[in-house]
N, C-alpha and C positions, 0 to 999 in steps of 0.2 A: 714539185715533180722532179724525179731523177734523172740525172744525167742521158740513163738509159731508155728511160721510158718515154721522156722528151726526144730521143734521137727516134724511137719508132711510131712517135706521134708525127714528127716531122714527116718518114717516110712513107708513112702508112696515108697522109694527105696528096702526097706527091705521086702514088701509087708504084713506089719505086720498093726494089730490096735491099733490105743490109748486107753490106760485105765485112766478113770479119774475119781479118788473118791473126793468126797464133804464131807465135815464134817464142822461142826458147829464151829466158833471161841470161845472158853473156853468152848468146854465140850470136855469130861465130870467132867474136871476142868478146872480151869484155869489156871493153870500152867503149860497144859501138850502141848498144842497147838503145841505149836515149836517143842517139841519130837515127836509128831504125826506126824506134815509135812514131819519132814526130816526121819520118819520112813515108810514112804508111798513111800515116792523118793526113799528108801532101796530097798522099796519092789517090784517097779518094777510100778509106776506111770508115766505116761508120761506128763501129766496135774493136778494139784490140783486144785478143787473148794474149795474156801473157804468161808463159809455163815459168810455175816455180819448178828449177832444176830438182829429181830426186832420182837414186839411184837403183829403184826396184820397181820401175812402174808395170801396172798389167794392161794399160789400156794403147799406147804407144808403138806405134811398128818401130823398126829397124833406123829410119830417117829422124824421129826425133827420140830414140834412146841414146843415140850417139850424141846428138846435139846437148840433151841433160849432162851424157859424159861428160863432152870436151867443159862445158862450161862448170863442172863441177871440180875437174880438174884444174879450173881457172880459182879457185876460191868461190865463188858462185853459191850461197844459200840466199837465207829467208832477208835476211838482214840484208842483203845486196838486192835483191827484186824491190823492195820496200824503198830502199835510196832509189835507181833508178827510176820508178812510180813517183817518187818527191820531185826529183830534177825534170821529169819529163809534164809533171804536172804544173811546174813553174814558168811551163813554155806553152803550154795549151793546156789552155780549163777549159776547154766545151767536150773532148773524144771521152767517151766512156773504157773505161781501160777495167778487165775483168781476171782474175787472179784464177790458176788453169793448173791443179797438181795433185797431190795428196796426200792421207791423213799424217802421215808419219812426219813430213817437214812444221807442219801447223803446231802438232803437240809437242813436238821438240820445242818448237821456240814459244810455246805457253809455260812449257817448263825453266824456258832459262831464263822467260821476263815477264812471271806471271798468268796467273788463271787467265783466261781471255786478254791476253795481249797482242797476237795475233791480229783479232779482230780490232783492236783499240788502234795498235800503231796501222793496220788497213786504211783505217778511216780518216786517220790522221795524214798516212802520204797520198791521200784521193784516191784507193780503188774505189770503185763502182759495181763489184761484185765478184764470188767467189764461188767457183767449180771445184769441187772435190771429188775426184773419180771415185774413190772409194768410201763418200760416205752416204750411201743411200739415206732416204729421210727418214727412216723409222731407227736408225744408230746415230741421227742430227739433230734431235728435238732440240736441245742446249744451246749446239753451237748454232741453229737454224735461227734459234727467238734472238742470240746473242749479234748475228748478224743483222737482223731486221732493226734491231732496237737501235744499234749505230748506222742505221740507212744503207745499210749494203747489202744487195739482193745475192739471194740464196739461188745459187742456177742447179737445175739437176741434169742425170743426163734419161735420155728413152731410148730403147733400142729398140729391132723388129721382133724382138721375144716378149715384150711387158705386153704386159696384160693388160684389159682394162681399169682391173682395179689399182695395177701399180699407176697407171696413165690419169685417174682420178684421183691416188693418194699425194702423185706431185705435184698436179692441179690443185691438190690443197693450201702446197707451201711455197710454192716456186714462185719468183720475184724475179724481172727483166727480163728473161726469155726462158725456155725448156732448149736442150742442146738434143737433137734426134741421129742417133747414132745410125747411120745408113744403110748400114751394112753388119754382119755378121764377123768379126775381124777386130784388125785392129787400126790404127793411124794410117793414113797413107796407101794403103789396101786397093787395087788398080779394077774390082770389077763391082762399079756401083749401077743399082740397077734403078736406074729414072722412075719405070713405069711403078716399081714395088714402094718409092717415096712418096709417087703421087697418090698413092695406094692410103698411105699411114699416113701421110701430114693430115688430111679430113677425118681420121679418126681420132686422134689427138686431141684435136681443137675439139672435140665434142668435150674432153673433161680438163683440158689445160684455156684457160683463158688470157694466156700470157705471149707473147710472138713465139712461133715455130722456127728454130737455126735446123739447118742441116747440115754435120760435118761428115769426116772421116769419108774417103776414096774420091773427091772433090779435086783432081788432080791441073785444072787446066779451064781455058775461057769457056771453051763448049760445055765443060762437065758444069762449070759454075752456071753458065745462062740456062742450063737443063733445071738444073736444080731452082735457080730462082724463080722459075714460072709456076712450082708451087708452093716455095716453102715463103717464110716472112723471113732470112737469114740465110746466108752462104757462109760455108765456115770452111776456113782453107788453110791446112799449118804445111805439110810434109811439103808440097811442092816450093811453096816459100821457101822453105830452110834449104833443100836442094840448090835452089838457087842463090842463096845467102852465102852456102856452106864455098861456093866457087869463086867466088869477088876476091879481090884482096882488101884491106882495109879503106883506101881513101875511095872505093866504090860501093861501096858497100851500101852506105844511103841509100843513094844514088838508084842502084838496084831494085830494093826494096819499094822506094818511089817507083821506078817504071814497070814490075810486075804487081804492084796494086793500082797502078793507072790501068792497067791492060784489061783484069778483072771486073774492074767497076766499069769500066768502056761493056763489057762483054754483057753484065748483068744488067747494066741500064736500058739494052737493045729491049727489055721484059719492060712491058708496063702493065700494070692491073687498073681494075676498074676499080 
């Protein structure tokens, strides 16, 4: 069993939800990355997203396009996310760490080390799985079967626009969770509406069989505990990196640690039958 799916077997017994913060790789330094990760696993993470930096994203607000900047301005690619995932894997082997960006950084670095090298060096510094905003599954059959084969679940994302047939075509291929896009928008987006998720999460799970995350306008403990009373996943980047983006370095952890202590405090008040 996977990393991932061992973690929602865990909580799906406990009747509890996954918390899963996203942060940018190298902000809001670059050196801090690996103390963030394993201060998030501290703090009570049950999943980490972690954004490959890229400089044209479509799906991202305001809060983490700039986080991609700063950190790209740091030297920050593919090859840097990769180490970071090595080093933080060296410190904890049980958190499921998930790979969060798109198409353009992957193929570049297949081109500079190789057809599917991407996927190969993935597997090799322990991610756990791979979000590609922009590769919906019918432009991923390749890289879809190429991730499965080296055990790394293929995550997709659902919006409030997919259809049923798109909500049964990623129930086909989707491995460790579906990511359910909340809202109409983009990242960080401040008017998520409870009653319209509680609405879609039970139409979903009619053709995805895999746990349900809900990100995107997830800004805070209330908006988190709303959302965990129906979905299987809490998914939180923009407000995290706000508060990352204000630390100075030797607090930084630190931070990180006590705004996902607060989180998981908020989303554990839910418990399911």
């Amino acid at each position: 069993m996977s990393r991932i799916d061992a973690t929602f077997a865990a909580l799906r017994e406990q009747g509890r939800t996954a918390v899963i913060p996203y942060v940018a790789c190298g902000d809001p330094f670059a050196d801090a990355t690996v103390d963030i990760l394993l201060a998030l696993a501290e703090g009570g993470a049950d999943v980490i997203e972690l954004g490959v930096p890229f400089s044209d994203p479509m799906a991202d607000g305001p809060v983490i396009q700039k986080a991609s900047e700063r950190a790209l301005a740091r030297g920050i690619g593919t090859v840097q996310v990769l180490r970071a995932v090595r080093e933080f894997r060296a410190r904890d082997a049980a958190t499921p760490v998930v790979l969060m960006g798109y198409a353009n950084p992957i193929e570049a670095y297949d081109l500079a080390h190789g057809k599917g090298g991407f996927v190969r060096d993935a597997a090799a510094a322990g991610v756990d799985g791979v979000l590609v905003v922009d590769y919906p599954p019918e432009e991923a059959v390749e890289f879809t079967t190429r991730l499965k084969a080296a055990g790394l679940a293929p995550i997709f994302l659902l919006a409030p626009t997919s259809t049923e047939a798109r909500m049964k075509q990623v129930g086909e291929v989707a491995n460790g969770y579906v990511y359910y896009v909340s809202l109409k928008g983009v990242t960080g987006a401040g008017n998520l509406d409870t009653d319209a998720v509680a609405r879609a999460v039970p139409r979903i799970r009619q053709h995805v069989k895999v746990p349900v995350g809900v990100g995107f306008g997830i800004r805070d403990a209330a908006s988190a505990k709303a959302v965990a009373a129906v979905a299987d996943a809490v998914v939180i980047g923009s407000a995290l990196i706000q508060c990352l983006e204000a630390l100075p370095r030797d607090r930084v952890a630190e931070g990180a640690r006590q705004f996902m202590a607060g989180i998981r405090s908020a989303v554990d008040e839910v418990r399911k039958a």
